[in-house]
MIDOSE-1310 file (N, C-alpha, C; in nm, 2 decimals, decimal comma, always signed):
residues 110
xxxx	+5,82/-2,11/-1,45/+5,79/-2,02/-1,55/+5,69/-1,92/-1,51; +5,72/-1,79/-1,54/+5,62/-1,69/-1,52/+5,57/-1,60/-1,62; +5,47/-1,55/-1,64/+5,43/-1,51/-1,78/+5,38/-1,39/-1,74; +5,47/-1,29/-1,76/+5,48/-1,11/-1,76/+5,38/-1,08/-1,81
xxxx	+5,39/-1,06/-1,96/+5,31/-1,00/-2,00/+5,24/-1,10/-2,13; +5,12/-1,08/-2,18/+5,11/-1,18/-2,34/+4,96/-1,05/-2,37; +4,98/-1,02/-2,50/+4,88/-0,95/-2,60/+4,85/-1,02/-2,67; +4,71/-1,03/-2,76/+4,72/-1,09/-2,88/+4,64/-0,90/-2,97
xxxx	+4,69/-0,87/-3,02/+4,62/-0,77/-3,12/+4,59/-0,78/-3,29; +4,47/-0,77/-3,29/+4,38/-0,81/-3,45/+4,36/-0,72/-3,52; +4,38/-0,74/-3,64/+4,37/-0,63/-3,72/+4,28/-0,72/-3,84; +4,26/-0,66/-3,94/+4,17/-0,74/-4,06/+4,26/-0,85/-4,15
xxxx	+4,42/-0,73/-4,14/+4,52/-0,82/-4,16/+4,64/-0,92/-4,13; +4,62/-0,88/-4,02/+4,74/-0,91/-3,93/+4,64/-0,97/-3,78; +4,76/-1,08/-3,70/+4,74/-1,09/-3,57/+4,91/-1,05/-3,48; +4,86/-1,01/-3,41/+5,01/-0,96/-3,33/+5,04/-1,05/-3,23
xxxx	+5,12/-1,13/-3,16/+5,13/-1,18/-3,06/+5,23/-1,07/-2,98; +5,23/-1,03/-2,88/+5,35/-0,99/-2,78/+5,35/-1,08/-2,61; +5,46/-1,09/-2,62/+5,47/-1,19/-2,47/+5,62/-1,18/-2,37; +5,60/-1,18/-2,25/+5,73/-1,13/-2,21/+5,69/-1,29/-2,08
xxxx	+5,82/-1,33/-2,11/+5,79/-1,47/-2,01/+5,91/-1,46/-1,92; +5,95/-1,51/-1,79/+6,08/-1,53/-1,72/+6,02/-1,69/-1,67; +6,20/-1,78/-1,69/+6,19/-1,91/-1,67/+6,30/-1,93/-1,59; +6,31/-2,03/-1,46/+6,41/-2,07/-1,40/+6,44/-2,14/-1,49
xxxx	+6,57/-2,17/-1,49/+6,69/-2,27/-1,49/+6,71/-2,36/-1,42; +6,69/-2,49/-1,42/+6,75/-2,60/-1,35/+6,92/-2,58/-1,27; +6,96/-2,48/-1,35/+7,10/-2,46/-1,27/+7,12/-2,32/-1,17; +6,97/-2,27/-1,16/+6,95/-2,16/-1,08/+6,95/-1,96/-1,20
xxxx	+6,98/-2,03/-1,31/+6,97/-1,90/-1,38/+6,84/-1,91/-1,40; +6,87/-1,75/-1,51/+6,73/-1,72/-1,52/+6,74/-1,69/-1,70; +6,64/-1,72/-1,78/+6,56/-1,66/-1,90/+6,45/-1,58/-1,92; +6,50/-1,50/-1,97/+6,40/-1,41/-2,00/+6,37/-1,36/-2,12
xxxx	+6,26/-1,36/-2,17/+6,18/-1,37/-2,35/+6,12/-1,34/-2,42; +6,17/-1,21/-2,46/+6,01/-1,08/-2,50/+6,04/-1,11/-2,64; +5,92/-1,14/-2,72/+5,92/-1,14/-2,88/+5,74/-1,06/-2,87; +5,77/-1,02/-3,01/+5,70/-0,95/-3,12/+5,67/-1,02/-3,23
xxxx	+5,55/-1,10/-3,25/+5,50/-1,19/-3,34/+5,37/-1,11/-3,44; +5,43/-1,13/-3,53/+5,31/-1,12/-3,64/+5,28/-1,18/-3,76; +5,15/-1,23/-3,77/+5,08/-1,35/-3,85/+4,98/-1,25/-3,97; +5,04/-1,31/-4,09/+4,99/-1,22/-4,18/+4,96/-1,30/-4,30
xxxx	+4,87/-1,35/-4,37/+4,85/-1,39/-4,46/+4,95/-1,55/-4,44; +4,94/-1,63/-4,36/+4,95/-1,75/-4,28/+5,14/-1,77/-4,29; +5,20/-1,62/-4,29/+5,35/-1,59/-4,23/+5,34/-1,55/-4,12; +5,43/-1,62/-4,03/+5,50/-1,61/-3,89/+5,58/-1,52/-3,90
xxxx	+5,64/-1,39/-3,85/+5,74/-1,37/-3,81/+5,78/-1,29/-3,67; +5,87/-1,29/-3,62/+5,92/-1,22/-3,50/+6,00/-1,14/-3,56; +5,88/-0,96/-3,54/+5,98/-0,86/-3,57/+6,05/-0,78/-3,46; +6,05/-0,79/-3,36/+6,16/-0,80/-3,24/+6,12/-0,86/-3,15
xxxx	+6,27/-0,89/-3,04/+6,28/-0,99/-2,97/+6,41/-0,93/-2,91; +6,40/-1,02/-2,77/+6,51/-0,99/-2,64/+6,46/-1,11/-2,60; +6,64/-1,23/-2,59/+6,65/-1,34/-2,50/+6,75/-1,31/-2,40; +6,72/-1,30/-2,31/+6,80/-1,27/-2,21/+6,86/-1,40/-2,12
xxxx	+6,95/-1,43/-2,10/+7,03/-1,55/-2,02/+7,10/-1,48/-1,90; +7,10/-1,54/-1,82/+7,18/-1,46/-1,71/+7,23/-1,59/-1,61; +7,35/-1,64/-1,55/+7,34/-1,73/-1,47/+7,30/-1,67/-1,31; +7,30/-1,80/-1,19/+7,23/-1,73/-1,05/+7,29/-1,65/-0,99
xxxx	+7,38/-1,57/-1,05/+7,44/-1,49/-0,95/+7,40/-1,36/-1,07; +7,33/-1,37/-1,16/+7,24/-1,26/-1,21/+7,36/-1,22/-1,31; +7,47/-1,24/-1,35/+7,57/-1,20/-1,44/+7,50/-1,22/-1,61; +7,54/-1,16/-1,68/+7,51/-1,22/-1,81/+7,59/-1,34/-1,88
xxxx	+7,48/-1,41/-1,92/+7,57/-1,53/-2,04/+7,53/-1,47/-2,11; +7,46/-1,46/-2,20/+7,42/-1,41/-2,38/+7,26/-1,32/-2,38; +7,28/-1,24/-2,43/+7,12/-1,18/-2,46/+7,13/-1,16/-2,64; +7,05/-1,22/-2,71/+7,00/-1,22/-2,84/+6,93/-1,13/-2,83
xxxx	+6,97/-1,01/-2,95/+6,81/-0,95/-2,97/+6,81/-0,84/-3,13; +6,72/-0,78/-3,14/+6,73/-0,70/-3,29/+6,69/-0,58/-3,23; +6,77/-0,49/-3,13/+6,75/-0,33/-3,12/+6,82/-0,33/-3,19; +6,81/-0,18/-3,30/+6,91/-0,15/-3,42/+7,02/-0,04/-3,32
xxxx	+7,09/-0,09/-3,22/+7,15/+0,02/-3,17/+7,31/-0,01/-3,18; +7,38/-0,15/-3,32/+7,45/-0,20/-3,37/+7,50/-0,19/-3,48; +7,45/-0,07/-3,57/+7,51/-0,06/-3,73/+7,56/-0,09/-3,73; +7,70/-0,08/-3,70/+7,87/-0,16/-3,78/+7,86/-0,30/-3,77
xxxx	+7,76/-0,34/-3,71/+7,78/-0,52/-3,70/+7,72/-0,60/-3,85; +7,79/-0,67/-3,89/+7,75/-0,76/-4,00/+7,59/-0,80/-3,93; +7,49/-0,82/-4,08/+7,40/-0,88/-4,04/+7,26/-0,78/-3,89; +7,34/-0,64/-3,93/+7,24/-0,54/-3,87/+7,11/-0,58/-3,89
xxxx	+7,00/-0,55/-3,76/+7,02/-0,53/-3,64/+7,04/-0,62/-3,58; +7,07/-0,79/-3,60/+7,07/-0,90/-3,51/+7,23/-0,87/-3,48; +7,22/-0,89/-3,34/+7,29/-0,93/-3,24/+7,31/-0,99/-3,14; +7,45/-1,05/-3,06/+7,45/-1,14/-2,96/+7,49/-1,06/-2,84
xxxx	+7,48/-1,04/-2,72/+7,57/-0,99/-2,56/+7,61/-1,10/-2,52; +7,77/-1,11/-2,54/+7,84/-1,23/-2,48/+7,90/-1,22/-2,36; +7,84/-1,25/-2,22/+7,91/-1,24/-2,04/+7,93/-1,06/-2,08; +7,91/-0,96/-2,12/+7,88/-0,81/-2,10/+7,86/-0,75/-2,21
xxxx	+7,79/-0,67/-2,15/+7,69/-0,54/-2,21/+7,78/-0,55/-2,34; +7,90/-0,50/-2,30/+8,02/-0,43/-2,44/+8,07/-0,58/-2,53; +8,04/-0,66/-2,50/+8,09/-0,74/-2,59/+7,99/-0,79/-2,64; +7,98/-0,74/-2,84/+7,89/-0,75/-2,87/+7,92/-0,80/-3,00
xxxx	+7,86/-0,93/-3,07/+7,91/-0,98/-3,17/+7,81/-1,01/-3,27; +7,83/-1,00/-3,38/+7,67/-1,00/-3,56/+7,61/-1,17/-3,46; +7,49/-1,11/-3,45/+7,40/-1,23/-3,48/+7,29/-1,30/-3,60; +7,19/-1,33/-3,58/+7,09/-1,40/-3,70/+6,98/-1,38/-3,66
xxxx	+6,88/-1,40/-3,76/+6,75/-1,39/-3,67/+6,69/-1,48/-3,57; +6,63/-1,49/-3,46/+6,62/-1,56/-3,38/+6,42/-1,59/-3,34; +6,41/-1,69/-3,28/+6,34/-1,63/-3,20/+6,35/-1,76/-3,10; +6,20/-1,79/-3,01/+6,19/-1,86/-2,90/+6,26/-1,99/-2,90
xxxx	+6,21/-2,05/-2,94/+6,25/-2,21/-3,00/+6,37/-2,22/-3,03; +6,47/-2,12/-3,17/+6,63/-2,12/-3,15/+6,69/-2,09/-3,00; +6,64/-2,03/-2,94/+6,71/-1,97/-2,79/+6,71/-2,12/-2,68; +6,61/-2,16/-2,70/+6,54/-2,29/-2,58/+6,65/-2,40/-2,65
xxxx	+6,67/-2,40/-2,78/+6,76/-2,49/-2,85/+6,85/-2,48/-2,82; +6,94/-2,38/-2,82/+7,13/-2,36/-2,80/+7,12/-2,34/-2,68; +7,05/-2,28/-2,57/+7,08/-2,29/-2,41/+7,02/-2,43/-2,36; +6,94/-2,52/-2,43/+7,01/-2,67/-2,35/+7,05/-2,76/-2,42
xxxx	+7,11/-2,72/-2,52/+7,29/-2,75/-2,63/+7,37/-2,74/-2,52; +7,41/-2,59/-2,47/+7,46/-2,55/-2,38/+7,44/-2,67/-2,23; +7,37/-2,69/-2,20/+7,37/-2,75/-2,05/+7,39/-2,87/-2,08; +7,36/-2,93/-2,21/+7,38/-3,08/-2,21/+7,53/-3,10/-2,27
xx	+7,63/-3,00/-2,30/+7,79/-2,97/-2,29/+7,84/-2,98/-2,16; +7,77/-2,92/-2,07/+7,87/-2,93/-1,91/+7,80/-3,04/-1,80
């Protein structure tokens, strides 16, 4: 695991977290995990995020994330990149912990 980037920013009312981390894979892929955290009156939320999956030959499996560059999708801005850029299907809100969840769902299937 390597840890890009991490901010914490304070405000009187808010804490921000931002953090950009990249993790090997036990099967030679790679993750990669930029969220946008803000703690406000003792609510969590991640108001954007990019999960990036890629297996070792650097191809895409899935990138989760909420750029609004998706209108027509149910459930705007979340969305999923399934194996390419163009295939793009309504996602949910996400963040770290759902991602780390369904990619070794995923590994513990094959």
């Amino acid at each position: 695991m390597r840890l890009i980037r991490h901010d914490v920013l304070e405000t009187d009312k808010e804490e921000i977290l931002i953090y950009r981390i990249r993790i090997n894979l036990s099967d030679g892929g790679l993750l990669e995990m930029r969220e946008r955290i803000v703690e406000s009156e003792g609510q969590r939320e991640s108001t954007t995020y990019s999960f990036h999956w890629q297996n070792r030959d650097g191809s895409l499996v899935k990138r989760w994330d909420n750029v609004p560059h998706h209108p027509e999708l149910d459930n705007f801005p979340y969305h999923v990149h399934i194996d390419d850029e163009a295939n793009v299907v309504s996602g949910k809100p996400a963040d770290a912990l759902d991602m780390l969840t369904e990619i070794d769902e995923c590994f513990r299937q094959h």
